[in-house]
PQR file of N, CA, C, O and H, with PARSE charges and radii, in Angstrom:
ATOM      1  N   UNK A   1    -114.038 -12.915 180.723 -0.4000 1.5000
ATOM      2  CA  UNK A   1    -112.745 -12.440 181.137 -0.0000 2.0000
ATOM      3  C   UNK A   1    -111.970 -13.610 181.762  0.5500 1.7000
ATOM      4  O   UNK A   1    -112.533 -14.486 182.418 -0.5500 1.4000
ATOM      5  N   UNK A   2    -110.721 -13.581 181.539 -0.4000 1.5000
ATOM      6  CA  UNK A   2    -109.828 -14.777 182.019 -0.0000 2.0000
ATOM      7  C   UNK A   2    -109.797 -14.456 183.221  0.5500 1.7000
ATOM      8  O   UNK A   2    -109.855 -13.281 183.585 -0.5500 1.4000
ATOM      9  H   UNK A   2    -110.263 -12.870 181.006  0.4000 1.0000
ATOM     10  N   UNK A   3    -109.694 -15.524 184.073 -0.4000 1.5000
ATOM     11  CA  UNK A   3    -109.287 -15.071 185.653 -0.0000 2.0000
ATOM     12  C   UNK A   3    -108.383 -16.186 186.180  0.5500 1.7000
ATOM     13  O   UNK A   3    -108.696 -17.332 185.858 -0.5500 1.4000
ATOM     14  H   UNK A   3    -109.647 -16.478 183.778  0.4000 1.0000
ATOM     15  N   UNK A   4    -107.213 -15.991 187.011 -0.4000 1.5000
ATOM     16  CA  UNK A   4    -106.305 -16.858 187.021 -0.0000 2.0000
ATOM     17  C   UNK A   4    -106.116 -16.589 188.436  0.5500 1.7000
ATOM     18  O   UNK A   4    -106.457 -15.454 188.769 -0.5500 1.4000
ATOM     19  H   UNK A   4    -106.959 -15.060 187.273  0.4000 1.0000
ATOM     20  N   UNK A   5    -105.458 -17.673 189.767 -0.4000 1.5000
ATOM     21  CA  UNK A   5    -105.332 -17.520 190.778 -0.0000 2.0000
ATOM     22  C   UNK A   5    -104.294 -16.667 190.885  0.5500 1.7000
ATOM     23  O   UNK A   5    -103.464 -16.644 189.976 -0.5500 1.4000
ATOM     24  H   UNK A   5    -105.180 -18.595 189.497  0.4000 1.0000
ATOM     25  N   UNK A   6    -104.137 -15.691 192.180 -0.4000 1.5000
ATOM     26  CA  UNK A   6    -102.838 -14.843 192.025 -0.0000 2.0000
ATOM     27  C   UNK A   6    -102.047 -15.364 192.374  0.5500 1.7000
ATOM     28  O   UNK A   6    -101.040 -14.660 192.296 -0.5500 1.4000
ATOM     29  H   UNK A   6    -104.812 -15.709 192.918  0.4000 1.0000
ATOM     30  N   UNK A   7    -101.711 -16.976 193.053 -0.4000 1.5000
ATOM     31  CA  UNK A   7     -99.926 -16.899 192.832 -0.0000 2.0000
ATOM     32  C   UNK A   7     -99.421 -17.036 191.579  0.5500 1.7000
ATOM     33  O   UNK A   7     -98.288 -16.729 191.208 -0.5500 1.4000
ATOM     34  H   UNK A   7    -102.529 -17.548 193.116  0.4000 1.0000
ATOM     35  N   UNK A   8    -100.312 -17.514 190.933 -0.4000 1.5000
ATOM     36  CA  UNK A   8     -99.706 -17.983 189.893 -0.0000 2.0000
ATOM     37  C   UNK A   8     -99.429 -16.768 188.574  0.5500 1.7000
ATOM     38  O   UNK A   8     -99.443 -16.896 187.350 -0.5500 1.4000
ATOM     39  H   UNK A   8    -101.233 -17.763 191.234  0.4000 1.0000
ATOM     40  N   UNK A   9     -99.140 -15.380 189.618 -0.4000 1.5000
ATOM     41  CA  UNK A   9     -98.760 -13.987 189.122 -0.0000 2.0000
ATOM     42  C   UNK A   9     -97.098 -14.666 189.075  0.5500 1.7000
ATOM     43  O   UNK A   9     -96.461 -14.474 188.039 -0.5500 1.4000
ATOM     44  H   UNK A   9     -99.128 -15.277 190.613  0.4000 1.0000
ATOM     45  N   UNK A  10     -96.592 -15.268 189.954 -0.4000 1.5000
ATOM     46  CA  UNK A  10     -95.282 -15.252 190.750 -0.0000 2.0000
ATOM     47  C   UNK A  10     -94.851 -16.657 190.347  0.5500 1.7000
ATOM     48  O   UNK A  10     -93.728 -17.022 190.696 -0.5500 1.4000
ATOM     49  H   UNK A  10     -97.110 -15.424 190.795  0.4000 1.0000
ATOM     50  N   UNK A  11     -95.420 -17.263 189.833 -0.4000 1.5000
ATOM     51  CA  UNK A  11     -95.022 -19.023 190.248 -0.0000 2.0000
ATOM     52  C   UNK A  11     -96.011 -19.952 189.264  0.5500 1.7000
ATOM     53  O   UNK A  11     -97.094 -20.426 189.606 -0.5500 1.4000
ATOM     54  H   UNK A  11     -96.332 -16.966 189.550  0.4000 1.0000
ATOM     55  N   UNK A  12     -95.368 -20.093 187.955 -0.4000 1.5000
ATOM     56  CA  UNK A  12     -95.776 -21.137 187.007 -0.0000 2.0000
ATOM     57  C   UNK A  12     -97.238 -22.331 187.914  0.5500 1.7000
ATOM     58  O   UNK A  12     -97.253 -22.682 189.094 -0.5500 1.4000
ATOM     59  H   UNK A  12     -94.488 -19.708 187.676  0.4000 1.0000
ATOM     60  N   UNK A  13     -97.953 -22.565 187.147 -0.4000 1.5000
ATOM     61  CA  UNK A  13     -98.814 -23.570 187.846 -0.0000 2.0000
ATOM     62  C   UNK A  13     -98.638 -24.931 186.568  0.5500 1.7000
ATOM     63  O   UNK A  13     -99.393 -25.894 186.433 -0.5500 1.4000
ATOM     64  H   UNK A  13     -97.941 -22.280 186.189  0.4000 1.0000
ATOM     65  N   UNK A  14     -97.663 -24.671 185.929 -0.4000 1.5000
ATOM     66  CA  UNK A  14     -96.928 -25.831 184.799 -0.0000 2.0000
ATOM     67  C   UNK A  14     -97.854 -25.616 184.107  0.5500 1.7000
ATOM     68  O   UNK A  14     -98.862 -24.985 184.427 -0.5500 1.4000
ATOM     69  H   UNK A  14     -97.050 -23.888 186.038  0.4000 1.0000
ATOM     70  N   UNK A  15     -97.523 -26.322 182.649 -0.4000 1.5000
ATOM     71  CA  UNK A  15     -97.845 -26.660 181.348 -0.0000 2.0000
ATOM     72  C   UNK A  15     -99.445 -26.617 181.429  0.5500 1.7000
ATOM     73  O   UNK A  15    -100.155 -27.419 182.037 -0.5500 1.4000
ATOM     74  H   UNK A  15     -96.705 -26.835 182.389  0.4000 1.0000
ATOM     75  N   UNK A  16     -99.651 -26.062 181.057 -0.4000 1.5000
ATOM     76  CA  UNK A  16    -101.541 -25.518 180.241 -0.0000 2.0000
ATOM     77  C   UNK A  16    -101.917 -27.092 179.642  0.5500 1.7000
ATOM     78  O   UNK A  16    -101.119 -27.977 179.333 -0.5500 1.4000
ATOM     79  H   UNK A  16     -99.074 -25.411 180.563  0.4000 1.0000
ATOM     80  N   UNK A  17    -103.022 -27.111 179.605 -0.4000 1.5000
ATOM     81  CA  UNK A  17    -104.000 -28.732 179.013 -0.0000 2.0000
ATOM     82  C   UNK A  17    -104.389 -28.272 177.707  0.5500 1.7000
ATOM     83  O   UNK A  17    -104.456 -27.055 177.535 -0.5500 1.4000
ATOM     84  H   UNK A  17    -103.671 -26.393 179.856  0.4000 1.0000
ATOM     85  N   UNK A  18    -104.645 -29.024 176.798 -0.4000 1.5000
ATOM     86  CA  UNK A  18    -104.962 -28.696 175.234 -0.0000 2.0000
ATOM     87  C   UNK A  18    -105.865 -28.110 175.077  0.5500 1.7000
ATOM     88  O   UNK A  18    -105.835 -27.177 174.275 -0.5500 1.4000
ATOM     89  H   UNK A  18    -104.590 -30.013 176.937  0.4000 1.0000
ATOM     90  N   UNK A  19    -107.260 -28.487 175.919 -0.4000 1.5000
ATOM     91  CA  UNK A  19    -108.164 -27.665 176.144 -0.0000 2.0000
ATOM     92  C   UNK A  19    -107.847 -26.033 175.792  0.5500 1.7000
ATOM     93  O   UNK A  19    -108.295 -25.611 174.726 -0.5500 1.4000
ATOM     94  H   UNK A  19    -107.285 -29.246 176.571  0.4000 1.0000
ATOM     95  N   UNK A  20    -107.129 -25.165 176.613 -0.4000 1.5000
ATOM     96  CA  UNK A  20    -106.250 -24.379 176.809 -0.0000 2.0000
ATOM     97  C   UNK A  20    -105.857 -23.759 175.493  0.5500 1.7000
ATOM     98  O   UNK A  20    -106.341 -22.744 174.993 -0.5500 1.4000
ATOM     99  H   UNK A  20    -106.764 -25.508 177.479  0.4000 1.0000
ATOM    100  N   UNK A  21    -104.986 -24.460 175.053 -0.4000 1.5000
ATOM    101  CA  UNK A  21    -104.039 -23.987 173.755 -0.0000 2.0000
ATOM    102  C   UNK A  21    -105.267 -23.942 172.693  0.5500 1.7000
ATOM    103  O   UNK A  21    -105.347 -22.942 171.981 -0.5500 1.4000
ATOM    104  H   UNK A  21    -104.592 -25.285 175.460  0.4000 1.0000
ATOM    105  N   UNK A  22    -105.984 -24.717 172.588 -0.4000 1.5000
ATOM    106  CA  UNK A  22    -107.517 -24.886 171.574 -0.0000 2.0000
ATOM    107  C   UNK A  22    -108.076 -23.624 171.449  0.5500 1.7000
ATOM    108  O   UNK A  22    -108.182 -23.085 170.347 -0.5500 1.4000
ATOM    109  H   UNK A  22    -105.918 -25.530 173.167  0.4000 1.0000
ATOM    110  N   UNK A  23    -108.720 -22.712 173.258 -0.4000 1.5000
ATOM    111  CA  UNK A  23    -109.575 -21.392 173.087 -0.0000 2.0000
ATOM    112  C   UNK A  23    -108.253 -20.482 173.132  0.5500 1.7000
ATOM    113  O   UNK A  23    -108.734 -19.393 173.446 -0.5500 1.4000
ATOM    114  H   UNK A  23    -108.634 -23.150 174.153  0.4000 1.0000
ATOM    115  N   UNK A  24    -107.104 -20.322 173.025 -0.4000 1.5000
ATOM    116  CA  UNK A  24    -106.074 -19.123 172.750 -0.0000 2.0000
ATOM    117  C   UNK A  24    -106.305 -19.571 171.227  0.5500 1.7000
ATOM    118  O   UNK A  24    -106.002 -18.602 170.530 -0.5500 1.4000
ATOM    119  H   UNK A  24    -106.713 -21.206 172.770  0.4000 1.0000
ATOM    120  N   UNK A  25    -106.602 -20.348 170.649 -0.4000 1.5000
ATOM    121  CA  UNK A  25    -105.758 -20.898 168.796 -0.0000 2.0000
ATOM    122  C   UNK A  25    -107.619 -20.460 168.608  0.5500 1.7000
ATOM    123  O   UNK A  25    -107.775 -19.941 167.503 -0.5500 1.4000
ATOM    124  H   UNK A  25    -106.848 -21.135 171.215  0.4000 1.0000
ATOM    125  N   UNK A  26    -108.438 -20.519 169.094 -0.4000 1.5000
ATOM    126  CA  UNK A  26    -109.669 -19.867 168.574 -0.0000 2.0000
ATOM    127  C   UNK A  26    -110.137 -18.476 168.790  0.5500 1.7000
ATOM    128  O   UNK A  26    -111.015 -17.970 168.091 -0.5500 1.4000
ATOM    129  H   UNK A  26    -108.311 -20.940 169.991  0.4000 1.0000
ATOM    130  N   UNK A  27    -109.350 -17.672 170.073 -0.4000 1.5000
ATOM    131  CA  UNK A  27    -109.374 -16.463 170.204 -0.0000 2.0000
ATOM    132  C   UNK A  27    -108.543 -15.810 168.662  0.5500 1.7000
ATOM    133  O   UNK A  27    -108.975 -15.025 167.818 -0.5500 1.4000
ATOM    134  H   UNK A  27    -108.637 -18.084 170.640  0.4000 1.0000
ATOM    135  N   UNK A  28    -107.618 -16.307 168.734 -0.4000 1.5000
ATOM    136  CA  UNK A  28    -106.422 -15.475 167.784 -0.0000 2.0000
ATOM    137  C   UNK A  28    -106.834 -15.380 166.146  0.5500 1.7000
ATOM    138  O   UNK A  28    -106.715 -14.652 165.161 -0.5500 1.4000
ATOM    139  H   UNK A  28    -107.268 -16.945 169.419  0.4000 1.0000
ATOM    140  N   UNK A  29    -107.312 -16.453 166.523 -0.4000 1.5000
ATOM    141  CA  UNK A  29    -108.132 -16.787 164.511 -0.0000 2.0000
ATOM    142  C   UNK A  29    -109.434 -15.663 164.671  0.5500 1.7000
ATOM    143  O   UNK A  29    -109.799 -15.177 163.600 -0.5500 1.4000
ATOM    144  H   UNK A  29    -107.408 -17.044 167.324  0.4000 1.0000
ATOM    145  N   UNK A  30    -109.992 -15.314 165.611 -0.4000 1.5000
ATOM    146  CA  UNK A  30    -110.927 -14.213 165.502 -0.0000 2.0000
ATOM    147  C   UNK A  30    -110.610 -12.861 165.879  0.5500 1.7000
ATOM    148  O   UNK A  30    -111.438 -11.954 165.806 -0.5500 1.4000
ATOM    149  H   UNK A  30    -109.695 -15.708 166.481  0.4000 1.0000
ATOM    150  N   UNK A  31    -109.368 -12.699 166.301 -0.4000 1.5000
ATOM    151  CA  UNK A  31    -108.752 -11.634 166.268 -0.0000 2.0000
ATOM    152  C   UNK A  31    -108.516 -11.287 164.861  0.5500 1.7000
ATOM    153  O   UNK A  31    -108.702 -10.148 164.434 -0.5500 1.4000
ATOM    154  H   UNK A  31    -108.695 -13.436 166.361  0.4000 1.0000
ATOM    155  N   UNK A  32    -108.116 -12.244 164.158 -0.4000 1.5000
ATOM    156  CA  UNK A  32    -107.313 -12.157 162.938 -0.0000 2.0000
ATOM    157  C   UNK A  32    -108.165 -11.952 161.830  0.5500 1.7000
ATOM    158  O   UNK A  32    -107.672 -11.889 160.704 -0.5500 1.4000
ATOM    159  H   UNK A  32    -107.965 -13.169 164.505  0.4000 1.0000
ATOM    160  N   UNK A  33    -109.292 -11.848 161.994 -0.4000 1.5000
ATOM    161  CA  UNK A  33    -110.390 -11.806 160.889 -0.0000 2.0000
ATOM    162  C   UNK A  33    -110.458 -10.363 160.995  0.5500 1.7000
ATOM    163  O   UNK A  33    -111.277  -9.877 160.215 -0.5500 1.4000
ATOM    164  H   UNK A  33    -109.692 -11.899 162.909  0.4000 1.0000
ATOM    165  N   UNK A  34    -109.725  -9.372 161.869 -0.4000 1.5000
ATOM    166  CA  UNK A  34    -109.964  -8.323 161.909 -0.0000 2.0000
ATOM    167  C   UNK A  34    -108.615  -7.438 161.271  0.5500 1.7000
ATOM    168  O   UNK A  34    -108.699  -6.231 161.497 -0.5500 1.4000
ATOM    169  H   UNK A  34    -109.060  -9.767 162.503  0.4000 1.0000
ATOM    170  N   UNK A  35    -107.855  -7.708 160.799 -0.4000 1.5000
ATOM    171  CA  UNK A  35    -107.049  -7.155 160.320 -0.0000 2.0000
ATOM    172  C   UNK A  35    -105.828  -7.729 159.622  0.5500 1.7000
ATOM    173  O   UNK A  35    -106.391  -8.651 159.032 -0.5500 1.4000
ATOM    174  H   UNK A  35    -107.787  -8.689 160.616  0.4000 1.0000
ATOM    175  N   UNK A  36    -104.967  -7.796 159.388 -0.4000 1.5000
ATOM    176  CA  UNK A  36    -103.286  -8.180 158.309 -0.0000 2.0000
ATOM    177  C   UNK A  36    -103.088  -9.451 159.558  0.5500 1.7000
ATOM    178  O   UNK A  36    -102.462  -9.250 160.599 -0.5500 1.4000
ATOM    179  H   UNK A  36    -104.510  -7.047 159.867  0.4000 1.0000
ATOM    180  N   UNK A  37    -104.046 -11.341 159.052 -0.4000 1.5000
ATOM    181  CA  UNK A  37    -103.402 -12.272 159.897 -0.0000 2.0000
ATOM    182  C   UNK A  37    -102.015 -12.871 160.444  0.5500 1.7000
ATOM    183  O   UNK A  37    -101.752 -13.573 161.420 -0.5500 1.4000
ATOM    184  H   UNK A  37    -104.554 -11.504 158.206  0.4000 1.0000
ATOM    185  N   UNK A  38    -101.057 -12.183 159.191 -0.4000 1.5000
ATOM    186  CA  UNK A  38     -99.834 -12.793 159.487 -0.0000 2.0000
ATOM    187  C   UNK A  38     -98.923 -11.972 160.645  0.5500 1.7000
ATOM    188  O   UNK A  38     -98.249 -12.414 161.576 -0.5500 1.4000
ATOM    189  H   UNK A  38    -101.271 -11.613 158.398  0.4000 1.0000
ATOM    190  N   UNK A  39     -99.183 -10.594 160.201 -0.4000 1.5000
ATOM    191  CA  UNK A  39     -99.012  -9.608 161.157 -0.0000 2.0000
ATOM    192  C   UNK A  39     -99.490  -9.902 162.900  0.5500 1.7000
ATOM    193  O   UNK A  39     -98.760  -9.703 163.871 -0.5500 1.4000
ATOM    194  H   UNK A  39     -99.730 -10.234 159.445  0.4000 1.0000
ATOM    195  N   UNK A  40    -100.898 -10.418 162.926 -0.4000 1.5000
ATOM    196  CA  UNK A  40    -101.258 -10.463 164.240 -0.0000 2.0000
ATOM    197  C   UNK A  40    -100.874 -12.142 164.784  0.5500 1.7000
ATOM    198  O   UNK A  40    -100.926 -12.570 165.937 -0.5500 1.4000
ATOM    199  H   UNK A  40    -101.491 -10.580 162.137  0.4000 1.0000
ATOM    200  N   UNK A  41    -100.564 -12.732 163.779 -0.4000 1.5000
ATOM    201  CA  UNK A  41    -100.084 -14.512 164.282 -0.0000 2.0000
ATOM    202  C   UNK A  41     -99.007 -13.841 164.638  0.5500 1.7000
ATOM    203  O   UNK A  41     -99.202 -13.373 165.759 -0.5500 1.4000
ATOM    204  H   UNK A  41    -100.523 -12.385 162.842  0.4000 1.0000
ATOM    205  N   UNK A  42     -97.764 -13.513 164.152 -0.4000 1.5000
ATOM    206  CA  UNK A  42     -96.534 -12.781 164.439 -0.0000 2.0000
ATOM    207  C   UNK A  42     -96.629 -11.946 165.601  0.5500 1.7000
ATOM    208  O   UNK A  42     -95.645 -12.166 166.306 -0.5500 1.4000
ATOM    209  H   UNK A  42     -97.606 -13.893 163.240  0.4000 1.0000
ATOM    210  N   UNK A  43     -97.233 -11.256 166.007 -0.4000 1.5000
ATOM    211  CA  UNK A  43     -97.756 -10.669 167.159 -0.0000 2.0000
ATOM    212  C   UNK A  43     -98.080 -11.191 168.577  0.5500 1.7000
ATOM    213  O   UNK A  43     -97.789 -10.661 169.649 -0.5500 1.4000
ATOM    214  H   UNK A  43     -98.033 -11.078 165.434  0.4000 1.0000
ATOM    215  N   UNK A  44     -98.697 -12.263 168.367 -0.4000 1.5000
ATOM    216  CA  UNK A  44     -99.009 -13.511 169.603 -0.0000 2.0000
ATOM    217  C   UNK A  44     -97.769 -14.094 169.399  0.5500 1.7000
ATOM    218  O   UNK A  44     -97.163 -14.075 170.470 -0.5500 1.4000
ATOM    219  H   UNK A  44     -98.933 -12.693 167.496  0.4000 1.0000
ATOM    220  N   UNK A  45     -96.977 -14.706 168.340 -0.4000 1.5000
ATOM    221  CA  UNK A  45     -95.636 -15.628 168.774 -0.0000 2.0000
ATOM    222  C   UNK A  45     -94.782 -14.773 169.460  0.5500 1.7000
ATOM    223  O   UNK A  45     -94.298 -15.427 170.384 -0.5500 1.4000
ATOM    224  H   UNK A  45     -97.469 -14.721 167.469  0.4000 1.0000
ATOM    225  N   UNK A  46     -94.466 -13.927 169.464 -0.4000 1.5000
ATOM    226  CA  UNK A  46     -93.312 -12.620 169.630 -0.0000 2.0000
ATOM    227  C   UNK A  46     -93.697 -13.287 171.181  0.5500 1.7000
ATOM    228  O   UNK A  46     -92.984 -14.119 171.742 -0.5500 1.4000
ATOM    229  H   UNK A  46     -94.859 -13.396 168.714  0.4000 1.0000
ATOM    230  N   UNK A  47     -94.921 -12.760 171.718 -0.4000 1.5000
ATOM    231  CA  UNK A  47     -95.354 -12.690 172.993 -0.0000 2.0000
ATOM    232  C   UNK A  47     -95.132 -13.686 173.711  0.5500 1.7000
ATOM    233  O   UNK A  47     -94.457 -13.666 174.740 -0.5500 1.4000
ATOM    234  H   UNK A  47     -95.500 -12.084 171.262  0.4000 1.0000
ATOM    235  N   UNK A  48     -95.818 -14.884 173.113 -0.4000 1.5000
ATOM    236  CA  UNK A  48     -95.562 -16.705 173.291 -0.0000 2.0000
ATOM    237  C   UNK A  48     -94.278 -16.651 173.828  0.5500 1.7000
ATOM    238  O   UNK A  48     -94.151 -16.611 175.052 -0.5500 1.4000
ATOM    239  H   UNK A  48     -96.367 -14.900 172.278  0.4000 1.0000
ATOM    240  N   UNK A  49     -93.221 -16.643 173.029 -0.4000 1.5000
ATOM    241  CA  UNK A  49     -91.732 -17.178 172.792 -0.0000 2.0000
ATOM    242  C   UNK A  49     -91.642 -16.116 173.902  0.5500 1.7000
ATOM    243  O   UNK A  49     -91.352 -16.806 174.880 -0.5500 1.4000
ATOM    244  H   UNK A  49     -93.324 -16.675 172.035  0.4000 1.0000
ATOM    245  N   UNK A  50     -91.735 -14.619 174.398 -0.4000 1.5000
ATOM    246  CA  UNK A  50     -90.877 -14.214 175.523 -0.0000 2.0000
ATOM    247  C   UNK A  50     -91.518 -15.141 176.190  0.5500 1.7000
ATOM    248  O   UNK A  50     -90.795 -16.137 176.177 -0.5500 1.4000
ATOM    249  H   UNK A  50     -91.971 -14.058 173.604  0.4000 1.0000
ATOM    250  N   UNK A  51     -92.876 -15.441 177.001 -0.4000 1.5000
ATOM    251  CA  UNK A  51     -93.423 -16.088 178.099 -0.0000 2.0000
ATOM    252  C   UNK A  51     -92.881 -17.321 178.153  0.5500 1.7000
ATOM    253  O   UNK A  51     -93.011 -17.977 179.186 -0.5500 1.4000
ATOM    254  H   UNK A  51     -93.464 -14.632 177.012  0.4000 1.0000
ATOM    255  N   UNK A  52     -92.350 -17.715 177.308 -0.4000 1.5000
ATOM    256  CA  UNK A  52     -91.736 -19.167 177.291 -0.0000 2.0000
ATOM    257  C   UNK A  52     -90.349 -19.181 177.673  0.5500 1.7000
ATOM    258  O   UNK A  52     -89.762 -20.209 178.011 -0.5500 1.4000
ATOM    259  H   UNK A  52     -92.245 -17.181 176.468  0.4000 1.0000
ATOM    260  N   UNK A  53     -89.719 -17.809 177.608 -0.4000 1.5000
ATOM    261  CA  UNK A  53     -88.014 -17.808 177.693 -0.0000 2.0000
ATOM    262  C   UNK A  53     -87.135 -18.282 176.079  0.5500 1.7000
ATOM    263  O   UNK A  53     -85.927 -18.419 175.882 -0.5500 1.4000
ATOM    264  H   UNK A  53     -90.195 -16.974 177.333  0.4000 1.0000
ATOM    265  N   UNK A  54     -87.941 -18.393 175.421 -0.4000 1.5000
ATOM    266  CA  UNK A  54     -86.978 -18.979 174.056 -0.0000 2.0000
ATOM    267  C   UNK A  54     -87.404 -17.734 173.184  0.5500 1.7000
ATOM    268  O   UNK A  54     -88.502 -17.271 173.493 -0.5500 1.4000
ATOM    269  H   UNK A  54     -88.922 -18.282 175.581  0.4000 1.0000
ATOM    270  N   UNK A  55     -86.809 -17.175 172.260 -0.4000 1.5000
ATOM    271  CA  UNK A  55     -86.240 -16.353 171.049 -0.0000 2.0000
ATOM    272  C   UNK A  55     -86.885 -16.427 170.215  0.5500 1.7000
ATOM    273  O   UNK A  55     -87.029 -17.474 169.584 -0.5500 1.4000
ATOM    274  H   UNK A  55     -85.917 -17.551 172.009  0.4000 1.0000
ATOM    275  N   UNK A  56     -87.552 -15.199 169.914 -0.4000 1.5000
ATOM    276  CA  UNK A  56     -88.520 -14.676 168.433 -0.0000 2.0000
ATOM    277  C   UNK A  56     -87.807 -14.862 167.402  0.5500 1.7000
ATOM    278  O   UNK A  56     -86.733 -14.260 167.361 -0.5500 1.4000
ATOM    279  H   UNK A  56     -87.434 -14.348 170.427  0.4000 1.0000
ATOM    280  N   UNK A  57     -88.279 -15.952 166.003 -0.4000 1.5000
ATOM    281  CA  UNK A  57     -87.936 -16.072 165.438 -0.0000 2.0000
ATOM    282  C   UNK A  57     -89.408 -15.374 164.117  0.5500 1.7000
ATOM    283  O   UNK A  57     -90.486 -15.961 164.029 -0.5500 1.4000
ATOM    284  H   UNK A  57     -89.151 -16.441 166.037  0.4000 1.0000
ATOM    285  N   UNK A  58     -89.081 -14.131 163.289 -0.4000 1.5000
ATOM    286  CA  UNK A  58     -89.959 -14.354 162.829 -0.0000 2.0000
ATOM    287  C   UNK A  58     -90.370 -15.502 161.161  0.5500 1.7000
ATOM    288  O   UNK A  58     -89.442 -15.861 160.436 -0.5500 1.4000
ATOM    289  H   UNK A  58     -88.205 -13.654 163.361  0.4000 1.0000
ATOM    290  N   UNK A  59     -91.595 -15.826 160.904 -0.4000 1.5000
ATOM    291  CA  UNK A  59     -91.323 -16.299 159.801 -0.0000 2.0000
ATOM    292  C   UNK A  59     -91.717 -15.754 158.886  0.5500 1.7000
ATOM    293  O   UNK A  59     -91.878 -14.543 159.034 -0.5500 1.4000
ATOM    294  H   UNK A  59     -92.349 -15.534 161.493  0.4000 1.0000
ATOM    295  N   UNK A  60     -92.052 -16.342 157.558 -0.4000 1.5000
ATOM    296  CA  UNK A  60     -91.635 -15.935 156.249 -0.0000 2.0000
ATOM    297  C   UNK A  60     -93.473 -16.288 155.651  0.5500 1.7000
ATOM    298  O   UNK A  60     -93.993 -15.858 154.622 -0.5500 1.4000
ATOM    299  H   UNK A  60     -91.921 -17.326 157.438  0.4000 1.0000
ATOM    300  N   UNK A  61     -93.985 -17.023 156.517 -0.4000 1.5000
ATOM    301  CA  UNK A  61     -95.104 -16.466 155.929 -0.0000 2.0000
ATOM    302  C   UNK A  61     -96.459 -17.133 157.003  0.5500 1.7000
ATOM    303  O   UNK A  61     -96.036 -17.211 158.156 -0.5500 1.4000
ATOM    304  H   UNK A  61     -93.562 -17.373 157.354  0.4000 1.0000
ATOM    305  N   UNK A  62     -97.513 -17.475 156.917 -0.4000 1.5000
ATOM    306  CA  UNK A  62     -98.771 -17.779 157.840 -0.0000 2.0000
ATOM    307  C   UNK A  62     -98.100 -18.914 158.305  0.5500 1.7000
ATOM    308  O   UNK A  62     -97.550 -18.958 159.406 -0.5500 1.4000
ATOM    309  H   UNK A  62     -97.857 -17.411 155.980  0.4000 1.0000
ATOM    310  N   UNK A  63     -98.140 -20.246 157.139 -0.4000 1.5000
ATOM    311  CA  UNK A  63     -97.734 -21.200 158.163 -0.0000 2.0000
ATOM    312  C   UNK A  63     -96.495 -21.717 158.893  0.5500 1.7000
ATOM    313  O   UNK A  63     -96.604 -22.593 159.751 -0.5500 1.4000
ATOM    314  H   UNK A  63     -98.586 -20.210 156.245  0.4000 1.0000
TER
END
């Protein structure tokens, strides 16, 4: 289970380490073995892009 300090409920702790982006990009690829991948990649960006403040764009196909 992820566990994260609680201020950082309230207050960015900045930019994530690659490390990071690596086990979310290996969670999601095994999510995705479970059902329609483009659907569930589309699903995590939607989410991404609000947490980021920038605009769902969807695309046109996996990559």
């Amino acid at each position: 289970m992820l566990e994260f300090e609680g201020r950082w409920r309230f207050e960015s702790p900045g930019p994530v380490g690659n490390d990071v982006v690596w086990e979310f990009q290996k969670l999601i690829e095994r999510i995705c073995g479970q059902d329609d991948r483009k659907y569930i990649l589309e699903h995590f960006k939607s989410y991404f892009a609000t947490a980021a403040g920038t605009q769902y764009y969807p695309s046109s196909n996996e990559s």
